[in-house]
PDB file as gemmi writes it, atoms N, CA and C in Angstrom:
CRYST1    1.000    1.000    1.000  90.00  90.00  90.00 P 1                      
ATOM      1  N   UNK A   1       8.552 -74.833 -98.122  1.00  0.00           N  
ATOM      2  CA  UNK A   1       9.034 -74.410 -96.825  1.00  0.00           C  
ATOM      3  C   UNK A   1       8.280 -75.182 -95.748  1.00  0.00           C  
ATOM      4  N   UNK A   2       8.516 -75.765 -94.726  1.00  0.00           N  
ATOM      5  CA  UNK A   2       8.386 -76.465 -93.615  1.00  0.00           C  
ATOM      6  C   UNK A   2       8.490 -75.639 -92.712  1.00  0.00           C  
ATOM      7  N   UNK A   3       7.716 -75.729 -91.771  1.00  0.00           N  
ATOM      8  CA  UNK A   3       7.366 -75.118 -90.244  1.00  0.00           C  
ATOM      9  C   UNK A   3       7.429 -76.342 -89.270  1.00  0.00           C  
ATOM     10  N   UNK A   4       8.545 -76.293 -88.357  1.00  0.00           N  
ATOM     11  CA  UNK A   4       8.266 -77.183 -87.264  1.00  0.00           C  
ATOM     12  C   UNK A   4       7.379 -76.126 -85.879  1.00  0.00           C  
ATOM     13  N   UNK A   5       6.174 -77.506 -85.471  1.00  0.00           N  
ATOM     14  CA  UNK A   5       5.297 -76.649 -84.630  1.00  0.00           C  
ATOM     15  C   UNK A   5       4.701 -78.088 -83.763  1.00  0.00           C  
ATOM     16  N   UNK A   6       4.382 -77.627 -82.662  1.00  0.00           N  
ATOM     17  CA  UNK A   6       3.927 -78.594 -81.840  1.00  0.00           C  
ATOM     18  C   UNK A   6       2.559 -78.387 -81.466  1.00  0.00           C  
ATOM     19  N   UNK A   7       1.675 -78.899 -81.593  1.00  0.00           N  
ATOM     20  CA  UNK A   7       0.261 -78.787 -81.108  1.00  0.00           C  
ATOM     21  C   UNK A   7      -0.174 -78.398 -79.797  1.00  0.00           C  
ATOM     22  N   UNK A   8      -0.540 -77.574 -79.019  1.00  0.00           N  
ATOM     23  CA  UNK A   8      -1.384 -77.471 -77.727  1.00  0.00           C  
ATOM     24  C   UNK A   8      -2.500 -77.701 -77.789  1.00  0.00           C  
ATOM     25  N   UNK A   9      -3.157 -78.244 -77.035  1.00  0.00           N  
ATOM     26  CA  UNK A   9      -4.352 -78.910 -77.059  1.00  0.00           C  
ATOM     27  C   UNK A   9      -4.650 -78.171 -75.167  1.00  0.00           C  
ATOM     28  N   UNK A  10      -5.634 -77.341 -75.626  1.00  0.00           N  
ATOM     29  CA  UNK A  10      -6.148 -76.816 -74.547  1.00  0.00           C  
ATOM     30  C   UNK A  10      -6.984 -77.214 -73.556  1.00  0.00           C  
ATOM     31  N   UNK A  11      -6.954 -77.503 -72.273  1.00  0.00           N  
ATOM     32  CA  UNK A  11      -7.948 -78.527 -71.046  1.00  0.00           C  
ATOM     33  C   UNK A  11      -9.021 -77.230 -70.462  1.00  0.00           C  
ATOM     34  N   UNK A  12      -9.405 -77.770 -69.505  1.00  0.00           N  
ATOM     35  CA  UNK A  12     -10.516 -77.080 -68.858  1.00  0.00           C  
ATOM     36  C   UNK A  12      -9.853 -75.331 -68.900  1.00  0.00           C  
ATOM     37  N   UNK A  13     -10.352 -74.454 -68.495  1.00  0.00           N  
ATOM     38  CA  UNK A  13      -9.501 -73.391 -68.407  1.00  0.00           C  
ATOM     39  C   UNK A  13      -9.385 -73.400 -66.951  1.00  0.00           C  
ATOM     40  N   UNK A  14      -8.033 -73.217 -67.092  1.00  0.00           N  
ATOM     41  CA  UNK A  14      -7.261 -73.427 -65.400  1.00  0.00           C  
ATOM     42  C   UNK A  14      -7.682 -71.472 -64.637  1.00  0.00           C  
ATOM     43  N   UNK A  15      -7.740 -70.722 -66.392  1.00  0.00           N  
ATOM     44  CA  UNK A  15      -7.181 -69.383 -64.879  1.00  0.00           C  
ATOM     45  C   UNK A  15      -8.368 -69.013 -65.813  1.00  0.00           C  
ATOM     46  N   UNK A  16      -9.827 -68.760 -65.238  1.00  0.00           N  
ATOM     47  CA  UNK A  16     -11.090 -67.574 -66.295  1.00  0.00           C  
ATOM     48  C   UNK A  16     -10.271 -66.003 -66.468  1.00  0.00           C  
ATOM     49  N   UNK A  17     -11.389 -66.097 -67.663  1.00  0.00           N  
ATOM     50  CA  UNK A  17     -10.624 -64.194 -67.978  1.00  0.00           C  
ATOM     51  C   UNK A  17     -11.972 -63.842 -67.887  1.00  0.00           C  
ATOM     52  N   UNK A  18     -11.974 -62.506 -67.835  1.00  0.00           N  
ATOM     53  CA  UNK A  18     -13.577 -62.201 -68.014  1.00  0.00           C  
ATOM     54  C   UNK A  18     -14.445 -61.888 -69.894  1.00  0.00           C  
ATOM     55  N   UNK A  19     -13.584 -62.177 -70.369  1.00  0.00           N  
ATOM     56  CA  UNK A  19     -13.734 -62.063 -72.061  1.00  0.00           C  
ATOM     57  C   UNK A  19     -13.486 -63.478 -72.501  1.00  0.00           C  
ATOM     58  N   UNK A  20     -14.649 -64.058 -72.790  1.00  0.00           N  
ATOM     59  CA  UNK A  20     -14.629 -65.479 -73.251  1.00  0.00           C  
ATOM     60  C   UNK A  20     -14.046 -65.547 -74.570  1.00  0.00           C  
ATOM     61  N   UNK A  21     -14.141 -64.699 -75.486  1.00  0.00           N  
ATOM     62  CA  UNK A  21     -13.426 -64.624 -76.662  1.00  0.00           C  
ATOM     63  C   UNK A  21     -11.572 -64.804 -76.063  1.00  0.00           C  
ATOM     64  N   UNK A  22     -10.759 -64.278 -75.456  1.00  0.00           N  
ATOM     65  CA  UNK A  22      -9.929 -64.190 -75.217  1.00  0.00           C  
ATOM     66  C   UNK A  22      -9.077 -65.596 -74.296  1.00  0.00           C  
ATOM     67  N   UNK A  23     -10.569 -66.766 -73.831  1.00  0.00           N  
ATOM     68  CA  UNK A  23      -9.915 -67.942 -73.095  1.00  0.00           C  
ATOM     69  C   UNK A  23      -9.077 -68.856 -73.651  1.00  0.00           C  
ATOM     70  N   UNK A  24      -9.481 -68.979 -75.124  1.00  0.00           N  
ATOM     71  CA  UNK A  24      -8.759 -69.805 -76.201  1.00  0.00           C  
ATOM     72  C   UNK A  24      -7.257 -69.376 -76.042  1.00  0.00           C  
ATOM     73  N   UNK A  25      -7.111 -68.373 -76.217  1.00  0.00           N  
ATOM     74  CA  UNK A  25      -5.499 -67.828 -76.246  1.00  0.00           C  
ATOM     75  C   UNK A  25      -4.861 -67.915 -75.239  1.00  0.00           C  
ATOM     76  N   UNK A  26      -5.652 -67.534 -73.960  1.00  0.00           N  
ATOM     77  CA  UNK A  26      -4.471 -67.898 -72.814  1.00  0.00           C  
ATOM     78  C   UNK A  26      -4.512 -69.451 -72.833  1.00  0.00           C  
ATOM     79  N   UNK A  27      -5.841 -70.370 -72.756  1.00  0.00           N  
ATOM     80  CA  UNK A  27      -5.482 -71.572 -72.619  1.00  0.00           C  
ATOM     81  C   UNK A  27      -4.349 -72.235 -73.220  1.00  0.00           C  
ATOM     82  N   UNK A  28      -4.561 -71.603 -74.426  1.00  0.00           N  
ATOM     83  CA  UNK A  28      -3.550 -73.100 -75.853  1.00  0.00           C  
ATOM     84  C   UNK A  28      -2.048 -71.837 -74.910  1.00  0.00           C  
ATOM     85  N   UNK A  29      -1.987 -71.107 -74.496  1.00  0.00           N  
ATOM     86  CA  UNK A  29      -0.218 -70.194 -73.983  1.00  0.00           C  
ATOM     87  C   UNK A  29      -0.295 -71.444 -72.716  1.00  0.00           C  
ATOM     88  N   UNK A  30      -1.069 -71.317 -71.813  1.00  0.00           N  
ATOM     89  CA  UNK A  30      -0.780 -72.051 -70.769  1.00  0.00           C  
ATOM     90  C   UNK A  30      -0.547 -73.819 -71.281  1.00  0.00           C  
ATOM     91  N   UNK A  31      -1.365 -74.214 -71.947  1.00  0.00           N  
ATOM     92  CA  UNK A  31      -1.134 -75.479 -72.128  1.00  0.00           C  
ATOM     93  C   UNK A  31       0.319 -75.740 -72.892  1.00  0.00           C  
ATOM     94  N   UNK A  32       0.798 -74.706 -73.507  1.00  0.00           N  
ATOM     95  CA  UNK A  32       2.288 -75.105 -74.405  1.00  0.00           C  
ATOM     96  C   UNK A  32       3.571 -74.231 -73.496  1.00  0.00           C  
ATOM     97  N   UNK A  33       2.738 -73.950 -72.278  1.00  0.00           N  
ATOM     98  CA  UNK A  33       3.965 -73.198 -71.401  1.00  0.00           C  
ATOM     99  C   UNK A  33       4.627 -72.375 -71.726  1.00  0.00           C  
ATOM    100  N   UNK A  34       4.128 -71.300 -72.620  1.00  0.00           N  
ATOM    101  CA  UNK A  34       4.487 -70.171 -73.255  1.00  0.00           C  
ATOM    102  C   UNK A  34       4.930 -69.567 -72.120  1.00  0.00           C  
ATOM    103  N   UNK A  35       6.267 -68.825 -72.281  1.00  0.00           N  
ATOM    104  CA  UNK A  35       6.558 -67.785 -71.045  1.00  0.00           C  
ATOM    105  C   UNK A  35       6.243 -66.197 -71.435  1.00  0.00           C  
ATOM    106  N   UNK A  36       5.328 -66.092 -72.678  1.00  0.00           N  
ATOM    107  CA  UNK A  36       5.683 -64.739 -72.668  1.00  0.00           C  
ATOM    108  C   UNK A  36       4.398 -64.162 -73.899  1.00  0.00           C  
ATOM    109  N   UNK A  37       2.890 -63.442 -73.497  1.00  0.00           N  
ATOM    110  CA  UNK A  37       2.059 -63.481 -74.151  1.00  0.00           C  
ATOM    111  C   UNK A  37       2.102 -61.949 -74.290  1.00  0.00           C  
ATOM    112  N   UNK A  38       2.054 -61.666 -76.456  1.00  0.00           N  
ATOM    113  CA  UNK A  38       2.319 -60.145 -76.239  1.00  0.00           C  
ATOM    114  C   UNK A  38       1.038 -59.796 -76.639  1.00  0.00           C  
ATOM    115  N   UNK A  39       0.448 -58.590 -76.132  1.00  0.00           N  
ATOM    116  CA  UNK A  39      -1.142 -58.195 -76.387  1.00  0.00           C  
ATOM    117  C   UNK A  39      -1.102 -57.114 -76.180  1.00  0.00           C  
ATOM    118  N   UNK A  40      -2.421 -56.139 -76.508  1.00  0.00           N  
ATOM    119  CA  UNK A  40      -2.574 -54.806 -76.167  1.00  0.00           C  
ATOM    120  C   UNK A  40      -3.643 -55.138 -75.482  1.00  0.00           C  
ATOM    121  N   UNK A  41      -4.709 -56.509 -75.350  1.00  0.00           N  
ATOM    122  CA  UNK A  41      -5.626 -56.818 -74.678  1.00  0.00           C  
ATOM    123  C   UNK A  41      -5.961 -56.170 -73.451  1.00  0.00           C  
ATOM    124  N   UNK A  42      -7.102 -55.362 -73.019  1.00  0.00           N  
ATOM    125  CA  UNK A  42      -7.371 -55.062 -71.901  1.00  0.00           C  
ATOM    126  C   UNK A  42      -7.628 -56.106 -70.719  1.00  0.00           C  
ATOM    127  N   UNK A  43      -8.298 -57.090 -71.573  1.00  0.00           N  
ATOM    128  CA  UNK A  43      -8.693 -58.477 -70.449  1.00  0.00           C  
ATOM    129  C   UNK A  43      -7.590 -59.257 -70.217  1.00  0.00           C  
ATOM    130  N   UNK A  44      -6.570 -59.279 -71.035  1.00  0.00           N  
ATOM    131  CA  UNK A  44      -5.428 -60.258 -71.075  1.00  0.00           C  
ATOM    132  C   UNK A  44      -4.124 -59.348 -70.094  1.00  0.00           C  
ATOM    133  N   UNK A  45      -4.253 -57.964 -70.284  1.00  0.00           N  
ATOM    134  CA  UNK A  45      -3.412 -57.718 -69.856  1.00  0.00           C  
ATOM    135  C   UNK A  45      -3.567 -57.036 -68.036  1.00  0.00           C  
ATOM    136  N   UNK A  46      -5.134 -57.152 -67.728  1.00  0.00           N  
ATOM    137  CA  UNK A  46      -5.337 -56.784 -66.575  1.00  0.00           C  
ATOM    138  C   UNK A  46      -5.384 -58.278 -65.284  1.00  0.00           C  
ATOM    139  N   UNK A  47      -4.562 -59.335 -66.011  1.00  0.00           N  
ATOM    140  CA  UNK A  47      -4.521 -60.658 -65.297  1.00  0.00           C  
ATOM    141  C   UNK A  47      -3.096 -60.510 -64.595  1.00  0.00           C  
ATOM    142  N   UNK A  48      -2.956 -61.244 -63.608  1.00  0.00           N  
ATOM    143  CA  UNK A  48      -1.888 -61.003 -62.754  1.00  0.00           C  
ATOM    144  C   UNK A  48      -0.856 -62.233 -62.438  1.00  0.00           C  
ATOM    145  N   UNK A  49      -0.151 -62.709 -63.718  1.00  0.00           N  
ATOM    146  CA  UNK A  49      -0.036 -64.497 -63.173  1.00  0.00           C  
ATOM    147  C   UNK A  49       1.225 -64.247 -63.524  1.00  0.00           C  
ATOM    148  N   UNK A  50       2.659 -64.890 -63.015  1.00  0.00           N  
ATOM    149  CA  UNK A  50       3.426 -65.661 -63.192  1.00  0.00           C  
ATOM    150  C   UNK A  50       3.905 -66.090 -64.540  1.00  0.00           C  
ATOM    151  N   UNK A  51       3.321 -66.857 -64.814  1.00  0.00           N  
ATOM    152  CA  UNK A  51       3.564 -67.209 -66.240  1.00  0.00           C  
ATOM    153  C   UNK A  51       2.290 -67.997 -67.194  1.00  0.00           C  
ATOM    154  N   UNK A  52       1.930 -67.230 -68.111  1.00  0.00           N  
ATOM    155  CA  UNK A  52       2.786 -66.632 -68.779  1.00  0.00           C  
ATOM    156  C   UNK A  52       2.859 -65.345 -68.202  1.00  0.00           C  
ATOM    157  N   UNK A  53       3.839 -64.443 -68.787  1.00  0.00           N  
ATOM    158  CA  UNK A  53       3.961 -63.162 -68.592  1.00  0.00           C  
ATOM    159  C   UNK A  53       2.777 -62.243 -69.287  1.00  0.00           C  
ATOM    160  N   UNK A  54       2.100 -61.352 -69.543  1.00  0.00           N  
ATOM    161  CA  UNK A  54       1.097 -60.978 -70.226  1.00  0.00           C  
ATOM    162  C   UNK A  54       1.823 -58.980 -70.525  1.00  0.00           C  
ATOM    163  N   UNK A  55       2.740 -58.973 -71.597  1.00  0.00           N  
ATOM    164  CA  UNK A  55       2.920 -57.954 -71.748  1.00  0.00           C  
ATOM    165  C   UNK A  55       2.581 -57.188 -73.207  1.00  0.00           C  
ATOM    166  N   UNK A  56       2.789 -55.663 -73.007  1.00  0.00           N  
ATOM    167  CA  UNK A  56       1.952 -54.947 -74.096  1.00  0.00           C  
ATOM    168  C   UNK A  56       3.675 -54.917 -75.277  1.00  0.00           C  
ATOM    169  N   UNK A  57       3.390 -54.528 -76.407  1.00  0.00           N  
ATOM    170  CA  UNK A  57       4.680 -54.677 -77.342  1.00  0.00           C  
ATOM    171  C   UNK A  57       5.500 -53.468 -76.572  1.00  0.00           C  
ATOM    172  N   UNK A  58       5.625 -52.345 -76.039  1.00  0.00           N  
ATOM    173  CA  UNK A  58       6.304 -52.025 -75.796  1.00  0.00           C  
ATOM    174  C   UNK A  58       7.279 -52.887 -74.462  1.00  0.00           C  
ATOM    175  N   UNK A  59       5.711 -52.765 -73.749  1.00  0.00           N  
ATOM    176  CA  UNK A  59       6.547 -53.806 -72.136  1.00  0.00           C  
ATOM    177  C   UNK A  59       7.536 -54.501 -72.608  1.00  0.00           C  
ATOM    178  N   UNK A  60       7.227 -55.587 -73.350  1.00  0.00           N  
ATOM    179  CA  UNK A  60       8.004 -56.553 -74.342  1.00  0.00           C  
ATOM    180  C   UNK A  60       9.466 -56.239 -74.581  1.00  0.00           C  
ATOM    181  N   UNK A  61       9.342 -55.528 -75.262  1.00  0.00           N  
ATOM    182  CA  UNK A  61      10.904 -54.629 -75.961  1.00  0.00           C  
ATOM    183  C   UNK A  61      11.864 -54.196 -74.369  1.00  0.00           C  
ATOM    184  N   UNK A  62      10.698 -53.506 -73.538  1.00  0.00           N  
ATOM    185  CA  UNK A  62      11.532 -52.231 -72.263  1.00  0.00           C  
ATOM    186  C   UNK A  62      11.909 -54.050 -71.951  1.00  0.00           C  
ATOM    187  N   UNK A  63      11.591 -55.028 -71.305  1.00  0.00           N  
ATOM    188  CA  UNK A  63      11.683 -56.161 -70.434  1.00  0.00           C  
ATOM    189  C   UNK A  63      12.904 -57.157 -71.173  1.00  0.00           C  
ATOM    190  N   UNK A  64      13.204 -57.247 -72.551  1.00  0.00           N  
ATOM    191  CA  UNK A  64      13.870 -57.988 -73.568  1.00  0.00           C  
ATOM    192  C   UNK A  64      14.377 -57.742 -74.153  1.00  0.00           C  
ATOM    193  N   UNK A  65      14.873 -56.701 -74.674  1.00  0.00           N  
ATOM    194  CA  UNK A  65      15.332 -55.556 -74.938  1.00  0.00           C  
ATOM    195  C   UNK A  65      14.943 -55.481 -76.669  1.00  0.00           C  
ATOM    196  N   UNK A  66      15.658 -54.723 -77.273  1.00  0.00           N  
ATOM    197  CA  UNK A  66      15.016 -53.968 -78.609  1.00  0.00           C  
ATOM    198  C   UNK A  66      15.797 -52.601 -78.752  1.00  0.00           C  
ATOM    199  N   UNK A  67      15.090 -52.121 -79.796  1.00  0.00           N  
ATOM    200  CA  UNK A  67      15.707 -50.512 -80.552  1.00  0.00           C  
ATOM    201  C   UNK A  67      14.721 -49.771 -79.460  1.00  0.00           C  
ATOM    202  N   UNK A  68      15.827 -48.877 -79.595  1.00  0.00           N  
ATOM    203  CA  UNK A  68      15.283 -47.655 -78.914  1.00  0.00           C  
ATOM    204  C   UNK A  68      14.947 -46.711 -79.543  1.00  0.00           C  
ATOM    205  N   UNK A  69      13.260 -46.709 -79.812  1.00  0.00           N  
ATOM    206  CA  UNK A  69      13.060 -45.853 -80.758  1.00  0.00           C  
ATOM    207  C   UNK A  69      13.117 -44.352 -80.705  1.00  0.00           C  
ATOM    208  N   UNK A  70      13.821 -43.625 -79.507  1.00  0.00           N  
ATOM    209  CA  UNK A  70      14.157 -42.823 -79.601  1.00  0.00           C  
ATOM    210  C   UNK A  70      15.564 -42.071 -80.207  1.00  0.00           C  
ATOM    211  N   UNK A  71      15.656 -43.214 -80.458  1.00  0.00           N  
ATOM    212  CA  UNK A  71      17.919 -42.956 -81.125  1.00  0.00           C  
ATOM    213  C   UNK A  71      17.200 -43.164 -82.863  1.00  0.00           C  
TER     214      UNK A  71                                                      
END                                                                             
């Protein structure tokens, strides 16, 4: 089985988070222009940007839609 995948290669960090563990991930999202980062992250998800989007799995689903796990 083959995976097509494109490399991001992450630069300076354009936007700090306050959890250095967590810079790797937004960087390599920002550097491959990800529009859409899903996390339960407290540090990831208390950032306020444009894009990417920084939503929790539900946000995700309510914003894109999905099952409604109430039906």
């Amino acid at each position: 089985m083959e995976l097509d995948y494109e490399l991001a290669e992450p630069r300076d960090p354009s936007v700090p988070i306050s959890d250095p563990k967590d810079q790797p991930i937004l960087d390599a999202a920002i550097a491959a222009a990800a529009e859409v980062i899903v996390s339960g992250d407290k540090h990831l998800l208390s950032l306020d940007l444009d894009r990417p989007q920084i939503l929790t799995a539900r946000g995700f689903l309510d914003t894109y839609g999905g099952p409604d796990p109430t039906k």
